[in-house]
C-alpha positions as CSV (number, residue, x, y, z in Angstrom):
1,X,164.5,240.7,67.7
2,X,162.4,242.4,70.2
3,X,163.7,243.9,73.1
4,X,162.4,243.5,76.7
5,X,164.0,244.4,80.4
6,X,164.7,241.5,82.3
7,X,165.9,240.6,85.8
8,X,169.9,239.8,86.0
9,X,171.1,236.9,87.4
10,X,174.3,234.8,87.6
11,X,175.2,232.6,86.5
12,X,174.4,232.9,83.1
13,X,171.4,229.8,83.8
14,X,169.3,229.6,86.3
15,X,165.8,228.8,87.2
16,X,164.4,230.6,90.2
17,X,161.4,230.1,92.6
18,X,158.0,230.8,90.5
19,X,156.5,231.8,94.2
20,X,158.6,234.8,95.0
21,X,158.3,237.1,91.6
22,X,154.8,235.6,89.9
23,X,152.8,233.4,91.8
24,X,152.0,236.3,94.8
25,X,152.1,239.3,92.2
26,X,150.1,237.1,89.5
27,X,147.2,234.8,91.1
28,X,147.4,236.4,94.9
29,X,147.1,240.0,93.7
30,X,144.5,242.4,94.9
31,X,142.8,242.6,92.0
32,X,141.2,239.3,92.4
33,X,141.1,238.6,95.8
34,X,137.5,238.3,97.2
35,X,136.1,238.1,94.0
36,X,137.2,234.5,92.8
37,X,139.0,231.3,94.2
38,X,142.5,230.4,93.0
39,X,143.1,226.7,92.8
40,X,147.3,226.8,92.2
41,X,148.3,222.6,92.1
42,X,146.5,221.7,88.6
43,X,148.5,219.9,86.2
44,X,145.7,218.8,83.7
45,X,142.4,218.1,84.0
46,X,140.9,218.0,87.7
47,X,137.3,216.9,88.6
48,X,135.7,219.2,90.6
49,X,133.1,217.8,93.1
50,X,129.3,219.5,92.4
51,X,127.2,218.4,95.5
52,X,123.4,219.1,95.9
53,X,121.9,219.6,98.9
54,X,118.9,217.8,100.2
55,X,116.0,218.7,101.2
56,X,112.3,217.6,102.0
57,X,114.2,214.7,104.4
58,X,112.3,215.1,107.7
59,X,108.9,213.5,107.4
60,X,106.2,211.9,110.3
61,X,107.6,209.0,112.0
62,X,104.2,207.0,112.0
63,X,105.6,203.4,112.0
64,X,108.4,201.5,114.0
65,X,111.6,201.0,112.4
66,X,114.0,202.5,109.6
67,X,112.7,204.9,106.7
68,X,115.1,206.7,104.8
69,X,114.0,209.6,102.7
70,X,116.9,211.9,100.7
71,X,119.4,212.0,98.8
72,X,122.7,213.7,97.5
73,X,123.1,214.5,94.3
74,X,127.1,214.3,93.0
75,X,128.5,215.8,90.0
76,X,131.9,216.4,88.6
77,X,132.2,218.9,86.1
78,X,135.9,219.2,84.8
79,X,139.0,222.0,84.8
80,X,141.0,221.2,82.1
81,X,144.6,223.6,82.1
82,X,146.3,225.0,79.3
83,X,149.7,225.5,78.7
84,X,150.7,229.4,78.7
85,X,154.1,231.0,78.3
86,X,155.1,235.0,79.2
87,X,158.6,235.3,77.2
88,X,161.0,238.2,76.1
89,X,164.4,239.5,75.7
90,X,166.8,241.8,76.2
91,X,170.1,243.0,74.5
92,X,172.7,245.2,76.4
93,X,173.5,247.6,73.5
94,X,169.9,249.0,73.8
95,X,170.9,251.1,76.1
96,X,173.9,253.0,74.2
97,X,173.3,256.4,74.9
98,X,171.5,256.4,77.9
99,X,172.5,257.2,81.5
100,X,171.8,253.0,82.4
101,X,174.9,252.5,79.6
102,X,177.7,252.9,82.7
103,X,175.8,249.8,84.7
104,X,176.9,247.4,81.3
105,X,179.5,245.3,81.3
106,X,182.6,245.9,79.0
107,X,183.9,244.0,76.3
108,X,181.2,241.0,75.0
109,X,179.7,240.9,78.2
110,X,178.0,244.7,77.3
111,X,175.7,242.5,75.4
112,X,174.3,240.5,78.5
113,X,172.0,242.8,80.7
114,X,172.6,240.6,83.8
115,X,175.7,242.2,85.4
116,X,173.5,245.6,85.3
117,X,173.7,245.4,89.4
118,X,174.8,248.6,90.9
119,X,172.2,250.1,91.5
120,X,170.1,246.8,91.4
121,X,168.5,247.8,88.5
122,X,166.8,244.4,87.3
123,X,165.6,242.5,90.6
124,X,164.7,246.0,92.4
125,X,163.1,247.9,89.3
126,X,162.2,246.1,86.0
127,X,161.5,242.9,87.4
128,X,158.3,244.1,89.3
129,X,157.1,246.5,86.3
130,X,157.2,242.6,84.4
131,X,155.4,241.2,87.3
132,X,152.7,244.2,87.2
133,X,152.2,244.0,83.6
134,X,152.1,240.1,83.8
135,X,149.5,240.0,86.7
136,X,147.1,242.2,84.1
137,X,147.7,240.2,81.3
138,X,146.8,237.1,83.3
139,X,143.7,238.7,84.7
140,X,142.5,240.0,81.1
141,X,142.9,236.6,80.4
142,X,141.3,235.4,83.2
143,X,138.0,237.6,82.1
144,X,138.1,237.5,78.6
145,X,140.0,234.3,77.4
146,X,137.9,232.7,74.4
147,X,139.6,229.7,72.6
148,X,137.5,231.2,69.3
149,X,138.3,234.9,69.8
150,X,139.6,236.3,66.1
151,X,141.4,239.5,65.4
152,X,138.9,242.4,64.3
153,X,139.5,244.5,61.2
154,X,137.4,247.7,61.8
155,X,135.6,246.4,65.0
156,X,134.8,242.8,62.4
157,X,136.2,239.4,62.8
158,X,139.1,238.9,60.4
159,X,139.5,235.2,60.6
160,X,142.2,235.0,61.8
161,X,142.9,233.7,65.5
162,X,143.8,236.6,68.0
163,X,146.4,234.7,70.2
164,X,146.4,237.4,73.2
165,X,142.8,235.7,73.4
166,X,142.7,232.3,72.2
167,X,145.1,230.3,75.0
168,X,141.8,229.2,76.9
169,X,138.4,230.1,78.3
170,X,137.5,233.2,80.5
171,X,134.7,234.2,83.0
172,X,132.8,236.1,80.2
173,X,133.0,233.5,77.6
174,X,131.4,230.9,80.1
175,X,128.7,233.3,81.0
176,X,127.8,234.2,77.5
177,X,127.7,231.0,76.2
178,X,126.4,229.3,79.0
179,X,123.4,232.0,78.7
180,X,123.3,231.7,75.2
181,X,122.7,227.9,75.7
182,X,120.4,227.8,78.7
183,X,122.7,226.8,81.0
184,X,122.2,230.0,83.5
185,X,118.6,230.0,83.4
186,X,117.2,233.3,81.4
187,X,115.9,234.3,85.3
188,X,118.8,235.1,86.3
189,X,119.8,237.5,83.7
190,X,118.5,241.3,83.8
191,X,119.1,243.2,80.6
192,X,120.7,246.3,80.6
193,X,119.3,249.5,78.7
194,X,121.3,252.5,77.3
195,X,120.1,255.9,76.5
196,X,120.6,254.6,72.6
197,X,119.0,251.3,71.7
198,X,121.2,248.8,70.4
199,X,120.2,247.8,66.9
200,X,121.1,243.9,65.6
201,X,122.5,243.9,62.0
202,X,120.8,241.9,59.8
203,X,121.2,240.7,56.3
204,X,119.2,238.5,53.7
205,X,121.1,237.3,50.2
206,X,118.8,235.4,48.1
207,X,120.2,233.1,45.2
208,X,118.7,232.4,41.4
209,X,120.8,230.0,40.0
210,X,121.9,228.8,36.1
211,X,124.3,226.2,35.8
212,X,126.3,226.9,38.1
213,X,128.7,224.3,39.5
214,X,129.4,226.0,43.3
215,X,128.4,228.8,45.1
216,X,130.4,230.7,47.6
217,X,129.5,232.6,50.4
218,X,132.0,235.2,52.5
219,X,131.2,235.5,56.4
220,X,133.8,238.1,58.0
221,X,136.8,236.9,55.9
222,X,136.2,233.3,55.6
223,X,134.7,231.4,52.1
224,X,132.0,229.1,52.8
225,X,131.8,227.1,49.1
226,X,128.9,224.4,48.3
227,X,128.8,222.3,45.1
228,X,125.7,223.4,43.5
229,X,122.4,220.8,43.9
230,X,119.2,220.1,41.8
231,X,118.1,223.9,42.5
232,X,118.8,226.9,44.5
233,X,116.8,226.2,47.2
234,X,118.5,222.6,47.8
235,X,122.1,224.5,47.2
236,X,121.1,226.7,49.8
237,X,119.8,224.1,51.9
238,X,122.9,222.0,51.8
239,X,125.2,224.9,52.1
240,X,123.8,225.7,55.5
241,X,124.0,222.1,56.7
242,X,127.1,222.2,56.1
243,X,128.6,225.4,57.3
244,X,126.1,227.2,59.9
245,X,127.7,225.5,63.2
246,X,131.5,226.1,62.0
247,X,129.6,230.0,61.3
248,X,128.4,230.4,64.4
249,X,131.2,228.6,66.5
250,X,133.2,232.0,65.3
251,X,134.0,234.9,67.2
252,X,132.3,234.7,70.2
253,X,130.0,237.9,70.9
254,X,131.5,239.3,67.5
255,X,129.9,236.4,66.0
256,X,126.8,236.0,63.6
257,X,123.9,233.3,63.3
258,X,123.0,232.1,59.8
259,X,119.8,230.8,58.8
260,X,117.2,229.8,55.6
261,X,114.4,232.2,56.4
262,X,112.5,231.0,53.0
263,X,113.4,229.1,49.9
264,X,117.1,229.7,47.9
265,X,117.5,232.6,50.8
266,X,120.7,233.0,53.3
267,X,120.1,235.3,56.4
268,X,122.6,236.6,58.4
269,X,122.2,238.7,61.8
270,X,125.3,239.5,64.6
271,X,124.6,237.3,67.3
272,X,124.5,240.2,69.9
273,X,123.4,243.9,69.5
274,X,125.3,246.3,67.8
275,X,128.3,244.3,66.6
276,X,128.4,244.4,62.3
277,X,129.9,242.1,60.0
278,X,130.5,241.5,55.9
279,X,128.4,238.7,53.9
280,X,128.9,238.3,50.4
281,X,128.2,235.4,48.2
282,X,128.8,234.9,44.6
283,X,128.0,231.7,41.9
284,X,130.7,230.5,39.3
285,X,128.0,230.8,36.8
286,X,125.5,233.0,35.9
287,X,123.9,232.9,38.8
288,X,123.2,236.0,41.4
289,X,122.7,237.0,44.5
290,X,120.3,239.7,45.6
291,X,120.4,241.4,49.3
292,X,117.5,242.5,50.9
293,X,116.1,243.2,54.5
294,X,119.5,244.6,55.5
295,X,119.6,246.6,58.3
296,X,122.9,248.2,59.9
297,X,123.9,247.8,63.4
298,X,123.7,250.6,66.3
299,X,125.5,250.0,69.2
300,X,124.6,250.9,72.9
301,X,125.6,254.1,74.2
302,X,125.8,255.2,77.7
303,X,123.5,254.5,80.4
304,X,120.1,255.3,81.0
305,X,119.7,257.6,83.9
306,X,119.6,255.1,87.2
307,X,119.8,252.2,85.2
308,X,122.7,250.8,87.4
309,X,121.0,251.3,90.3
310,X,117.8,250.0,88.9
311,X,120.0,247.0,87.6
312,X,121.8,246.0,90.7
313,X,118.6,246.1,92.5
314,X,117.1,243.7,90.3
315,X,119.8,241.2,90.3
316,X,119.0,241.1,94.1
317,X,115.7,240.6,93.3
318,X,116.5,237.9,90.6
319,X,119.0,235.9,93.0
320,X,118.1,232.3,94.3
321,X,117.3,232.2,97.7
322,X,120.0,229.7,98.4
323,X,122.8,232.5,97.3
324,X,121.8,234.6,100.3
325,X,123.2,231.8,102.2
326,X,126.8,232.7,100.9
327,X,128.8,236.2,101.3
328,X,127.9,237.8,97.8
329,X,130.0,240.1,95.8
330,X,129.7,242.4,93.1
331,X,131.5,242.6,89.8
332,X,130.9,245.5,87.7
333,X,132.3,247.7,84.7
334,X,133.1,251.3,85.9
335,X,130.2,252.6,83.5
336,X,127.8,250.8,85.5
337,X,129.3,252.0,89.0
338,X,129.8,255.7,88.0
339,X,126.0,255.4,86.7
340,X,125.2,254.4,90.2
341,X,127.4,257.3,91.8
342,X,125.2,259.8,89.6
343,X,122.2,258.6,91.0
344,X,123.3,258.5,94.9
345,X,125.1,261.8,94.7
346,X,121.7,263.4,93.3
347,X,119.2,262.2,95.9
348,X,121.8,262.9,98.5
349,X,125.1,264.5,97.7
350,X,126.9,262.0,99.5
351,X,128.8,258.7,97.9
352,X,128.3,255.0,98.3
353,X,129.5,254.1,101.7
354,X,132.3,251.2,102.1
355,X,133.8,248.5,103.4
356,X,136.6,246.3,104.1
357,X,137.2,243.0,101.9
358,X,140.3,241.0,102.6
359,X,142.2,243.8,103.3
360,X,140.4,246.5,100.5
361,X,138.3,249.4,100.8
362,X,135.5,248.6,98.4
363,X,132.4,250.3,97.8
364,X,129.4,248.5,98.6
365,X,125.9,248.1,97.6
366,X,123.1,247.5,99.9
367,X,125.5,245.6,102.1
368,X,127.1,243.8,99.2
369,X,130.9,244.7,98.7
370,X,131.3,246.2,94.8
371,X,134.4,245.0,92.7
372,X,134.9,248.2,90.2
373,X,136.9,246.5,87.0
374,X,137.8,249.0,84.9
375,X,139.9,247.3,83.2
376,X,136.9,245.7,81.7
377,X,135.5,248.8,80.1
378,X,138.9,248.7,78.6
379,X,138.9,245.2,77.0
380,X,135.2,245.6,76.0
381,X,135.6,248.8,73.9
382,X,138.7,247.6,72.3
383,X,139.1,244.0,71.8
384,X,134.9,243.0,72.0
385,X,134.0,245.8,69.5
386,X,132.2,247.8,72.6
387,X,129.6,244.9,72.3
388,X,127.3,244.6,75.2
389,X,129.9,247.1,77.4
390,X,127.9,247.4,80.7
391,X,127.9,244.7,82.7
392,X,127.7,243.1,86.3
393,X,128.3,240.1,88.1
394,X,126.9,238.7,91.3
395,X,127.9,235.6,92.7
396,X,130.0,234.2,95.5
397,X,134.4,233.6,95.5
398,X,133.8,230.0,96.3
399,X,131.5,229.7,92.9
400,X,134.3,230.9,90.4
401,X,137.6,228.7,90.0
402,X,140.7,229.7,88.4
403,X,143.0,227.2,88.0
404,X,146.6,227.1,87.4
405,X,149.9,224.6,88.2
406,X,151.7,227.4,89.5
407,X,152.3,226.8,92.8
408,X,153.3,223.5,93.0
409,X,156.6,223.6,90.0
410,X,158.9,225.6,91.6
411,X,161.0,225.3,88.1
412,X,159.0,227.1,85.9
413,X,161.0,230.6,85.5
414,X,163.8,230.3,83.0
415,X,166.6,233.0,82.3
416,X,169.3,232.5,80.3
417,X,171.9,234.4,78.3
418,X,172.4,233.0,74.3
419,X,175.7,234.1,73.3
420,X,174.9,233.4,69.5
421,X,172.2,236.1,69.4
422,X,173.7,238.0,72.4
423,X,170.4,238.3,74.0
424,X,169.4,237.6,77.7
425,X,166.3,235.9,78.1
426,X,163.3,234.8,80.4
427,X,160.6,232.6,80.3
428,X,157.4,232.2,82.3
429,X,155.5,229.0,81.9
430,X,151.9,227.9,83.6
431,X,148.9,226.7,82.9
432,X,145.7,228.1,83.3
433,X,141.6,227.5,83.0
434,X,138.5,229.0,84.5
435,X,135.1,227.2,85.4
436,X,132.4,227.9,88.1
437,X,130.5,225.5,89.7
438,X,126.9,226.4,90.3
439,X,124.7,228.3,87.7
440,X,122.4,228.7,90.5
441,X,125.0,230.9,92.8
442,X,124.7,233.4,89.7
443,X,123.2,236.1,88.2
444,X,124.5,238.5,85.6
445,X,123.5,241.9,84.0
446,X,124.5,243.0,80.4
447,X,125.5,239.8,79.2
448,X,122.3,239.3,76.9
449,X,119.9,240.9,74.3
């Protein structure tokens, strides 16, 4: 059993308030406000209302009476929740030895931590360290969620589903696939370049077959098989057919795209810049498989000198005229906002000036208030394989949703003590989902080739 400090209560069940201990610390917190709207009363799936505006609706009134001209156009794209659970335990005789043993209990009850009250350990200490820790986690999720996310074996999808990832979808998955796709038109995307190039790895396996009965080909620890067909080509042909969209449906920006360049011939490349992967295939025959055109991946380095400045500017340039009519905001990696702090401190010596953002002191950017998320940097380089690591966001709080039931189930923190195991324990339950409304009140750096 794992151990983890907990808050004491009595009696020995309870359920307590969700508001006072998670929902201010976890979807209030000052790491999200101004950047993104928290919807807290969804219990499934919600329509959200997506309203066009009119326009062209005044003309010349040339004849008598009643000519309409205009029109809305209504929407409702979805916010579906998903159920999430933060839970742990703690046993009392962890603490033999230490100087928090003379706050236990004596006889059994040294086994329950929830009579540790003098000083008020639990409520006072530990409990808000939880809270801290949970308000990250949420917020990692919040960014990086992606129901397809897999672990990574030496910076390569595994296969196997990374669960600190896969509970629902985050900010960045939306935007990368929702580029990927079309959805956020190509316009409103600026690349970002890096003093090293980023170099796509890319693979060709071609097959000669001889009897065989199947073929089976190895993407990143999965086997792809195929029954073998009147020739190599058609094996080949079929094979993809039948596997490329489960293939490319995997890992997210880890992932790879499989195609038939020519004939009997399999191609794989990484889906973005710089990520690797393993391809192998092998007949249960005689038949072989030759590589060719294989190239290795590079991955991007730091930035080019003013490229953050250079970037930001852009994404100004590159924003629809109707987001000026909304207050704007910055989101940005710390590697794109200490590039930037370079290049102001060496034309003037002087740093970015700042302002005030419901209740922060944020840098800004021509006018625009800059969110600095370090935290980023730190899920990119270790759980995205350092894939595409500088990026930025600008858009508007009303345009990104995060929705959760939090709010309104004021039953939703457990703690009990379970005499058979001896362990006190505590549960945290929500749900939660991300969407934004308007691809047009968006444009993003960093999050394409």
């Amino acid at each position: 059993m794992s151990n983890i400090f907990s808050h004491a209560v009595s009696p020995a069940f309870t359920k307590q308030s969700i508001s006072e201990f998670f929902v201010t610390p976890f979807f209030m917190g000052e790491d999200i406000r101004g950047a993104i709207s928290v919807r807290t009363d969804i219990k499934g799936t919600e329509k959200l209302n997506k309203i066009s505006r009119p326009s062209f609706i005044t003309k010349p009134k040339v004849n008598p009476g009643f000519t309409p001209s205009g029109a809305f156009t209504l929407s409702h794209p979805s916010i579906t929740v998903q159920p999430m659970a933060m839970e742990f335990e703690q046993n009392g005789r962890a603490f033999w030895g230490s100087i928090i043993e003379q706050l236990l209990a004596s006889g059994y009850k040294e086994d329950d931590v929830e009579r540790m009250k003098e000083p008020d350990v639990w409520s006072k200490i530990m409990l808000p360290i939880i809270a801290q820790a949970g308000q990250q986690d949420l917020i990692r999720q919040m960014f990086f969620a992606n129901t397809s996310q897999e672990e990574l074996t030496s910076g390569i999808p595994n296969g196997t589903a990374d669960d600190d990832f896969s509970g629902y979808t985050g900010f960045m998955t939306h935007f990368f696939n929702d580029l990927y796709s079309g959805t956020i038109p190509s316009a409103q995307h600026m690349p970002v370049a890096s003093s090293v190039t980023a170099v796509r790895a890319e693979k060709i396996l071609t097959y000669s077959a001889s009897g065989d009965t199947n073929i089976t080909v190895t993407i990143n620890g999965k086997n792809y098989t195929q029954a073998y067909g009147s020739s190599a080509s058609a094996t080949v042909s079929a094979w993809l057919a039948a596997h490329k969209a489960t293939i490319e449906a995997r890992g997210g920006i880890n992932g790879v795209i499989v195609t038939n360049p020519s004939g009997a011939q399999i191609k794989v490349v990484g889906k973005y810049k710089g990520q690797s992967f393993t391809f192998t295939a092998a007949a249960d025959g005689s038949g072989t498989f030759a590589a060719s055109g294989t190239i290795s991946a590079t991955k991007a380095s730091s930035l080019a000198t003013d490229e953050a400045d250079n970037t930001m500017e852009a994404m100004i340039d590159l924003a629809p005229p109707e987001m000026f009519e909304f207050p704007l905001v910055f989101m940005v990696t710390r590697s794109m906002w200490r590039n930037f702090v370079h290049t102001v401190k060496g034309k003037t010596g002087d740093l970015p000036l700042t302002m005030t953002l419901n209740g922060m002191n944020v840098p800004t950017y021509e006018g625009y208030p800059v969110l600095i998320r370090p935290d980023w940097d730190t899920w990119i380089a270790g759980y995205q394989n350092g894939i595409q690591p500088h990026r930025a966001i600008l858009t508007t709080q009303q345009n990104l949703i995060f929705g959760t039931d939090g709010l309104m189930d004021p039953q939703d923190i457990e703690t009990w003590y379970n005499p058979d195991l001896q362990m006190r324990r505590y549960r945290v339950q929500y749900k939660a989902q991300t969407a934004y409304l308007h691809p047009e009140l968006l444009v993003l750096a960093g999050f394409g080739d």
